[in-house]
C-alpha positions as CSV (number, residue, x, y, z in Angstrom):
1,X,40.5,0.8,9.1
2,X,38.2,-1.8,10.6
3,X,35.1,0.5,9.7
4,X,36.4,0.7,6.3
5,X,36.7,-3.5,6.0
6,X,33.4,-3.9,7.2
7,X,32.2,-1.6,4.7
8,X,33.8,-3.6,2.2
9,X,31.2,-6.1,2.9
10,X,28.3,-4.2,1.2
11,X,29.7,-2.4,-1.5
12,X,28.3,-3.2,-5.0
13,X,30.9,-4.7,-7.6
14,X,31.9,-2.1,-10.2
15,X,30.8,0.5,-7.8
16,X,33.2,1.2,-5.4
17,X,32.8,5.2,-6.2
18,X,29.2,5.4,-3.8
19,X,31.6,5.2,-0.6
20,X,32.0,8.7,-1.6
21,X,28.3,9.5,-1.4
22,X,27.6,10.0,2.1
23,X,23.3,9.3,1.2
24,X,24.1,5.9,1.2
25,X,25.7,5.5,4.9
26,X,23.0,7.7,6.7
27,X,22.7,6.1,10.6
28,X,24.9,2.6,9.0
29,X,24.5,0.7,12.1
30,X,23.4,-2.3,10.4
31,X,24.6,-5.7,10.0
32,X,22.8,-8.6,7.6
33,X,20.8,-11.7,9.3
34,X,22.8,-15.0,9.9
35,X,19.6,-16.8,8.7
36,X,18.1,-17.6,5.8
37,X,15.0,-15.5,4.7
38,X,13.0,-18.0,2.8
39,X,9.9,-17.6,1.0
40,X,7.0,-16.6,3.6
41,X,3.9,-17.8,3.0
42,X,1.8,-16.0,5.2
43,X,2.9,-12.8,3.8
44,X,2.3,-13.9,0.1
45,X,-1.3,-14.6,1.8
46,X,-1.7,-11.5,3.4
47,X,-0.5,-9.6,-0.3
48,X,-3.6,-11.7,-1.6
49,X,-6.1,-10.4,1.1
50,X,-5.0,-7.0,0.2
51,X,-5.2,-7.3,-3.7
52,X,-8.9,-8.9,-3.6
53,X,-9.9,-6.4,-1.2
54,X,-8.4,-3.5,-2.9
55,X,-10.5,-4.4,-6.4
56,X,-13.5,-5.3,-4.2
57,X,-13.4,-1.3,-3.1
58,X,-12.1,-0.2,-6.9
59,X,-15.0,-1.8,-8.3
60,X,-17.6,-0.1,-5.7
61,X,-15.6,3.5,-6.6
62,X,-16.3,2.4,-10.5
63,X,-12.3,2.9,-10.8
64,X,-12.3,6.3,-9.2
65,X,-15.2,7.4,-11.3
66,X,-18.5,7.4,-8.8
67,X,-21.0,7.4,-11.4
68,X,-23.7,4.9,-11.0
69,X,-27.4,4.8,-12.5
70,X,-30.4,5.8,-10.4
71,X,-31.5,2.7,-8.0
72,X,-34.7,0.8,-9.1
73,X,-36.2,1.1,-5.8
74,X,-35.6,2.5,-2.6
75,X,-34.8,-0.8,-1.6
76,X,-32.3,-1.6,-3.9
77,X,-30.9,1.7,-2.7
78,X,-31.2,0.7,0.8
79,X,-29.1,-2.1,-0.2
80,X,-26.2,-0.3,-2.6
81,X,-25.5,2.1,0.5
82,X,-24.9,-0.9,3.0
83,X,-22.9,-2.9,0.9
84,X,-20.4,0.5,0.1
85,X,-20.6,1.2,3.6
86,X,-19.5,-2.5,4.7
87,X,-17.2,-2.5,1.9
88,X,-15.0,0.8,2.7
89,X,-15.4,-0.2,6.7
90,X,-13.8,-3.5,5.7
91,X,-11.4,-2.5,3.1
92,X,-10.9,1.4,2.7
93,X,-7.4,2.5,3.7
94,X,-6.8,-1.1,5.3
95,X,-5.6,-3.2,2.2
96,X,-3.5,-0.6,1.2
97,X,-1.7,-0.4,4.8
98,X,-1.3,-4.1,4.1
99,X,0.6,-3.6,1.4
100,X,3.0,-0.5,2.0
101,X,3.6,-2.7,5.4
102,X,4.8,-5.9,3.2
103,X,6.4,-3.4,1.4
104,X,8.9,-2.8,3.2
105,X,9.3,-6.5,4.4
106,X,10.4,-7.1,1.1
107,X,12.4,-4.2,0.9
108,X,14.1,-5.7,3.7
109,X,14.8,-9.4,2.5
110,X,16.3,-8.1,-0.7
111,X,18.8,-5.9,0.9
112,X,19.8,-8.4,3.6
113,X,19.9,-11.4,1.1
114,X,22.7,-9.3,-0.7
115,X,24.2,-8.1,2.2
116,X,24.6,-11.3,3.4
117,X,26.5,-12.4,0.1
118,X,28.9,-9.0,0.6
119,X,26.6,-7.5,-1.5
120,X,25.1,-3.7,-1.0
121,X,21.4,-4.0,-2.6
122,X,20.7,0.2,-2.3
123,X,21.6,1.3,-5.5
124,X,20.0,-1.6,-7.4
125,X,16.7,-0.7,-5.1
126,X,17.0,2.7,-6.8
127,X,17.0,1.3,-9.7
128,X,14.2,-1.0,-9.1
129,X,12.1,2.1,-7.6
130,X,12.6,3.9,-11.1
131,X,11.3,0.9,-13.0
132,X,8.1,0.9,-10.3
133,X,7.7,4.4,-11.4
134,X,7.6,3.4,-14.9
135,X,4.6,1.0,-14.0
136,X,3.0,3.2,-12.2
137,X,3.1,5.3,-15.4
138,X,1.6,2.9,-17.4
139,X,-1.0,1.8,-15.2
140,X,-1.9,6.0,-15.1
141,X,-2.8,5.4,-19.1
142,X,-5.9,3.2,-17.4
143,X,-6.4,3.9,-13.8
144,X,-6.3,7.7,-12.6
145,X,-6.0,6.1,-9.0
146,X,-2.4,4.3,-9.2
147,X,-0.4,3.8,-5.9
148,X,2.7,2.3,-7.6
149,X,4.2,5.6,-8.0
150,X,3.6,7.0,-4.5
151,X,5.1,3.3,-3.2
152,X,8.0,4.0,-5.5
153,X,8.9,8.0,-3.8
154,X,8.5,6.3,-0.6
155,X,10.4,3.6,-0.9
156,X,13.3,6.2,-2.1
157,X,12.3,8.4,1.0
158,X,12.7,5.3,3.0
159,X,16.1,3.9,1.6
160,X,18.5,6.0,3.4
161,X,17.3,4.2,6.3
162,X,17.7,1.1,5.6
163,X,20.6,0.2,8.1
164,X,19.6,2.3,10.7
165,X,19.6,0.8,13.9
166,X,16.8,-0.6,15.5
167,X,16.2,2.6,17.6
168,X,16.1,4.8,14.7
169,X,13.7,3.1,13.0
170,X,11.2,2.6,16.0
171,X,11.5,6.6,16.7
172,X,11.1,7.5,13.0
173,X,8.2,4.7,12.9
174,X,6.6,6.4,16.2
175,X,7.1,9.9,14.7
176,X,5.2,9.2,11.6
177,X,2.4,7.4,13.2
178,X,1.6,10.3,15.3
179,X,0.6,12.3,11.8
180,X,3.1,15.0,11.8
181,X,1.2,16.9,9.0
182,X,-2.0,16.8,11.0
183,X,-0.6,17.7,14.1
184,X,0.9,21.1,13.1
185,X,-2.3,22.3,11.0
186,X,-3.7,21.6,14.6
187,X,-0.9,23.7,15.9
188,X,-1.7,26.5,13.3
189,X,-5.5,26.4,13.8
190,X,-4.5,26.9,17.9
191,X,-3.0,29.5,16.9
192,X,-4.8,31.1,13.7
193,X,-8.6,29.9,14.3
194,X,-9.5,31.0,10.7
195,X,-6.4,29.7,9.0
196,X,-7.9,27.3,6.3
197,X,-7.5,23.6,6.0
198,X,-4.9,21.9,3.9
199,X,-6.0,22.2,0.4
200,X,-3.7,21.0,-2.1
201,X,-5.9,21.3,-5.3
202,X,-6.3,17.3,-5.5
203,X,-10.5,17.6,-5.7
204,X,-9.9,20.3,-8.4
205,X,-8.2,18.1,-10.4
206,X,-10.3,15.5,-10.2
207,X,-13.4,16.9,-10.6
208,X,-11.4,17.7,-14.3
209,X,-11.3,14.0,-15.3
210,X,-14.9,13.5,-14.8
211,X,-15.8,14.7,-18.3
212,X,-12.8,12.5,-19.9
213,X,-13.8,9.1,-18.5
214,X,-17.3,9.7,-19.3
215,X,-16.6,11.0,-23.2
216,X,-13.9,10.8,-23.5
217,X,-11.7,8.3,-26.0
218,X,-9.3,6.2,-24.6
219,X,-6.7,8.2,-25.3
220,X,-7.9,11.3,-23.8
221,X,-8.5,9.2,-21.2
222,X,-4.9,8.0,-21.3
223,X,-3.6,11.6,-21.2
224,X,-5.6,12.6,-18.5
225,X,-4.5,10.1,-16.2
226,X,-1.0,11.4,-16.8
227,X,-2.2,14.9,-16.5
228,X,-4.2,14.7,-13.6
229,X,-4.3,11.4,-12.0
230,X,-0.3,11.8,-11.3
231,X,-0.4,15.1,-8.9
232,X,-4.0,14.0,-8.3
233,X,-3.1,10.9,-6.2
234,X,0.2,12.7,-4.1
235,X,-2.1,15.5,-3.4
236,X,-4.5,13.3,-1.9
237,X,-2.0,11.1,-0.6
238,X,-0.9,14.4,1.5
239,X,-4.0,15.6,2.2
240,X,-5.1,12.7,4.0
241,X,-2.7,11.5,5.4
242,X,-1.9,8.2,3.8
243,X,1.5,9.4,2.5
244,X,2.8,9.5,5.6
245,X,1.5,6.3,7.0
246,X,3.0,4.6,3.9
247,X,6.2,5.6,5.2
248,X,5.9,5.0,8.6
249,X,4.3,1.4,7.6
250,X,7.2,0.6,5.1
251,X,9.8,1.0,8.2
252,X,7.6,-1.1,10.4
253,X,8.0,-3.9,7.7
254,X,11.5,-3.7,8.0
255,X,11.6,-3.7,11.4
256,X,9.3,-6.9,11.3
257,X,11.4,-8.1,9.0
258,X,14.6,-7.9,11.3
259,X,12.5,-9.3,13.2
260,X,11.4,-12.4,11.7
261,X,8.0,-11.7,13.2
262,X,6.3,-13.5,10.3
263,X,8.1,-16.6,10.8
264,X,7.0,-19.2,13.8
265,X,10.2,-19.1,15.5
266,X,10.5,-18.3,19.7
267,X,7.5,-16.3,21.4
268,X,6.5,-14.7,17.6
269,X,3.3,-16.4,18.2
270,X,2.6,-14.7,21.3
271,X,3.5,-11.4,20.1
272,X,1.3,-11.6,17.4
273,X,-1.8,-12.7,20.0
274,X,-0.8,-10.0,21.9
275,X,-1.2,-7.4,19.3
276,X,-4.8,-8.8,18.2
277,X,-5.8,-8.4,21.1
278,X,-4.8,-4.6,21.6
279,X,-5.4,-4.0,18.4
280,X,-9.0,-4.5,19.0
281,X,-8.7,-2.6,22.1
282,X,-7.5,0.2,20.3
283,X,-10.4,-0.2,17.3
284,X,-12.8,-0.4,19.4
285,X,-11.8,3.0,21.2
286,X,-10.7,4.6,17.8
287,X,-13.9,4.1,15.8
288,X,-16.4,6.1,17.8
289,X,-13.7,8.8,18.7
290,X,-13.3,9.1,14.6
291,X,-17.2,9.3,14.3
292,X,-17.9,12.0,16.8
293,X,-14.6,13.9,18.0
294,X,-14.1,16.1,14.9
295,X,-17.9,17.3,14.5
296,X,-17.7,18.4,18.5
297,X,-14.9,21.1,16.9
298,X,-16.0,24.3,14.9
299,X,-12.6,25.3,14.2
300,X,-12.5,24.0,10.3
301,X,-8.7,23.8,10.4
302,X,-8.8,21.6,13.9
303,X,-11.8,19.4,12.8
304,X,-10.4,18.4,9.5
305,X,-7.0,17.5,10.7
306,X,-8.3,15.5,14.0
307,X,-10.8,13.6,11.4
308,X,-7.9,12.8,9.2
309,X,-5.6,12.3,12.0
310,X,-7.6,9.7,13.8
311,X,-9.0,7.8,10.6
312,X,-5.4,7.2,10.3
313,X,-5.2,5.9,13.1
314,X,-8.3,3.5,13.4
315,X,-7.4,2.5,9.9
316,X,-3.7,1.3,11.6
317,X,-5.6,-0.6,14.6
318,X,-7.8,-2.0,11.9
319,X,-5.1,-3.3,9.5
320,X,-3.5,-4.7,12.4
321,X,-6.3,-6.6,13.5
322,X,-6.1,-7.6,10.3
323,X,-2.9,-9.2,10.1
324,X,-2.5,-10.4,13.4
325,X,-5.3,-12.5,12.8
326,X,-4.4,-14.1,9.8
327,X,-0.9,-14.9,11.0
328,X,-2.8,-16.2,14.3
329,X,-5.0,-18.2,11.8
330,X,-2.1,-18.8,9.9
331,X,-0.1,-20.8,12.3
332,X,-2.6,-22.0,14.9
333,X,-5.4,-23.2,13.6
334,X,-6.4,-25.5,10.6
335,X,-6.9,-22.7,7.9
336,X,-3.2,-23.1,7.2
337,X,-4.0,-25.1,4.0
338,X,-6.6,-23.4,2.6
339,X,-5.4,-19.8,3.4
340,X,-2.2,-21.4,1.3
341,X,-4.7,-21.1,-2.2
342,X,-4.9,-17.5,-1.9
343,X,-0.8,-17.3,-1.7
344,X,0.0,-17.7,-5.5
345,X,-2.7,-14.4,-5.7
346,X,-0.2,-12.7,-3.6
347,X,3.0,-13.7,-5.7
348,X,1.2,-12.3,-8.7
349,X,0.3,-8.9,-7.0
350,X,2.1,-6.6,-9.4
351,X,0.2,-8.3,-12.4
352,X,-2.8,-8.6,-10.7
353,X,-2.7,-4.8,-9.9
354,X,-2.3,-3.9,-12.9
355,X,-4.5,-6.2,-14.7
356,X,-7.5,-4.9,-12.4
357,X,-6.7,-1.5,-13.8
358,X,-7.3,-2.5,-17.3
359,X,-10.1,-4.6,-16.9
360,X,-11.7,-2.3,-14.5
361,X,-11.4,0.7,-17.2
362,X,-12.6,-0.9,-19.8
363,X,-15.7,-2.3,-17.9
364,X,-16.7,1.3,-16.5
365,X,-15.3,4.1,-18.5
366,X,-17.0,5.5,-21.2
367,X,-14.4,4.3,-23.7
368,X,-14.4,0.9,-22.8
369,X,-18.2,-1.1,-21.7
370,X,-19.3,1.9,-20.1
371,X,-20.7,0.0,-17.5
372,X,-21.1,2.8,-15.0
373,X,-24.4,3.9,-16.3
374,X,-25.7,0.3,-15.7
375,X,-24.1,-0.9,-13.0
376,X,-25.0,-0.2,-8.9
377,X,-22.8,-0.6,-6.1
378,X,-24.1,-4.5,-5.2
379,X,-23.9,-5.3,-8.8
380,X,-20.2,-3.8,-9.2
381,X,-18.9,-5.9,-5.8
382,X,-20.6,-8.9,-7.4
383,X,-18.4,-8.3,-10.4
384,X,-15.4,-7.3,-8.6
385,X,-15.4,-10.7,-6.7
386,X,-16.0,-12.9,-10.0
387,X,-12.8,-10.9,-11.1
388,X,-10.6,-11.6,-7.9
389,X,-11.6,-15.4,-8.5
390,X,-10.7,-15.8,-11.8
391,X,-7.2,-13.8,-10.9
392,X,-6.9,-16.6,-8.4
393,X,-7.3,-19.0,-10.9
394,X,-5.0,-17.7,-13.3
395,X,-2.1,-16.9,-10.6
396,X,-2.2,-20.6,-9.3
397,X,-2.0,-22.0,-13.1
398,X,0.4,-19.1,-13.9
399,X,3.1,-20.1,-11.1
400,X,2.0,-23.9,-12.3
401,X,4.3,-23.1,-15.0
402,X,6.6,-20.3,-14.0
403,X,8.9,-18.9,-10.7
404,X,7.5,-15.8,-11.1
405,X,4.1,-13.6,-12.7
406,X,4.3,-11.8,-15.9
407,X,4.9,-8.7,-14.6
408,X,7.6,-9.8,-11.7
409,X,9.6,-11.9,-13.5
410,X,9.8,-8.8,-16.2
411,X,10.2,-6.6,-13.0
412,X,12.9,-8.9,-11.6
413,X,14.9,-9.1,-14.6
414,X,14.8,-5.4,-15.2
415,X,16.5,-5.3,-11.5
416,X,19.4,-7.3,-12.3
417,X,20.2,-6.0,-15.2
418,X,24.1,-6.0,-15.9
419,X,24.3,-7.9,-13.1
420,X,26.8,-10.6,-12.3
């Protein structure tokens, strides 16, 4: 009876038939927060980091396209290979870990801000996962390299674990960051030396929307992106082994979340020196082990999966190098106030994600500019970062005026439709 009360406490109004559905009490060990979980700052920072740095590495890739005109000199193509080499060091795989991590922070502070009203936030999250699909959709019609939808399956994949208990979610998090898919292709290649190594089709496909974005109009552009981009991106996602990462970082933001890591309450400041500190450790071991371990292997099978396996991992010491420094910077030093400009970047992410897309297209693709056959790496990074600033510029007049960008407060709305 007392199970049943407490229950009570997180059912949705008007939907008292899911306490039938066992899905939705998986591992229900949870209780909600007895404190408020007020806007965070640092975190809206940290969403803007991710954003500027994700167009920075968009606009070197020509939006997934690679086609750039022959360099003037060999000096100038000296120069385009440091700059994408500094560029995907800095960025590549980081940004992106930034924001499936935030992710599920926020994933977090919705559900406990309902639960915490007696409210159960899971089936709305559906809900508001399907309407991420549906963006990620539209942003396909421009950009063959949309994450939106891949956040949106594993957010579903993550959902029945939402009120797991902390123990749960630390093994599952453990689990996943060991790179389960890489470590049995391992397994196979111990066992089968010339087994092949996972190929999903994803460069097949791609390679088939080459023609289209340089000939193409925008509608066969459009349709290609649907065609191709959408297995295209889960393929890849598999294949190298950011799907699950994604996952495994989306249930660290929750744990961080329960947390309140990102807040400066108790000894969070001390965890979060801690972690820079073996996070560089860990970099610092990870990078030349990435660099050299796999090529010491002639077993194809074993050589790809340790390469992906441990660029996975270098790329998860480097994120949180990342992160641990800005929240250090964040809270103990004097950046505070100008780190706070790049915050109303990181409100607008959604809008600003999507907005890249479409500008990004139509500056590179042949239906659009077709800037690609003009335009070398330096030059493209140049224009990616006159792009993040005037986003900048337009977030902090945008939230000037409104609680929420364009795209989020239609997002947000959408959520709570037929709500009370």
């Amino acid at each position: 009876m007392k199970f049943w009360m407490k229950m009570e406490r997180f059912s949705i109004e008007n939907l008292s038939f899911l306490h039938n559905c066992s899905y939705f009490y998986i591992m229900n060990s949870y209780y909600p927060s007895k404190k408020p979980n007020t806007r965070i700052d640092v975190a809206d920072v940290l969403r803007g980091i991710a954003i500027g740095g994700i167009i920075l590495i968009h606009f070197v890739e020509h939006m997934n396209f690679f086609s750039y005109p022959e360099p003037s000199s060999a000096f100038w193509a000296g120069v385009n290979s440091a700059v994408q080499d500094v560029i995907f060091f800095l960025f590549a795989g980081k940004m992106y870990a930034i924001f499936a991590l935030l992710f599920g922070l926020s994933f977090f502070v919705q559900h406990d801000n309902q639960a915490q009203k007696g409210r159960d936030f899971r089936l709305r999250f559906v809900w508001r996962m399907v309407l991420l699909m549906l963006f990620g959709l539209f942003d396909l019609l421009f950009y063959n390299g949309d994450i939106l939808l891949i956040y949106a399956v594993c957010g579903l994949l993550v959902l029945p674990f939402i009120r797991a208990s902390d123990k749960v979610l630390k093994w599952l998090a453990f689990i996943l960051m060991l790179q389960p898919v890489e470590l049995i292709c391992i397994a196979i290649g111990l066992v089968n030396p010339e087994a092949a190594p996972l190929n999903l089709g994803s460069g097949k496909m791609y390679f088939s929307l080459m023609p289209v974005l340089r000939d193409g109009s925008f509608f066969d552009a459009a349709a290609a992106g649907i065609k191709y981009g959408l297995p295209v991106n889960f393929e890849w996602a598999i294949e190298n082994g950011r799907f699950t990462q994604n996952i495994m970082l989306f249930v660290v933001g929750i744990l961080i979340g329960r947390k309140r890591l990102f807040y400066n309450e108790g000894d969070n400041l001390k965890f979060w020196d801690n972690l820079l500190m073996w996070s560089f450790v860990a970099m610092a071991v990870l990078i030349p082990m990435q660099k050299n371990i796999p090529g010491l292997v002639e077993v194809p099978i074993i050589s790809e999966s340790l390469s992906t396996l441990l660029t996975m991992w270098r790329n998860l010491a480097m994120m949180s190098v990342i992160v641990s420094f800005v929240v250090t910077l964040f809270y103990e030093s004097r950046c505070r106030a100008a780190l706070l400009k790049i915050a109303p970047y990181g409100k607008m992410s959604l809008t600003n994600y999507i907005g890249q897309s479409i500008i990004g297209a139509f500056l590179f693709y042949g239906w659009g500019l077709g800037l690609h056959r003009f335009c070398g790496v330096t030059v493209s990074v140049l224009m990616g970062a006159v792009l993040v600033i005037l986003q900048c510029w337009f977030s902090t007049w945008w939230l000037k005026h409104h609680k929420r960008g364009p795209l989020e407060g239609f997002w947000h709305k959408l959520t709570w439709l037929n709500s009370k």
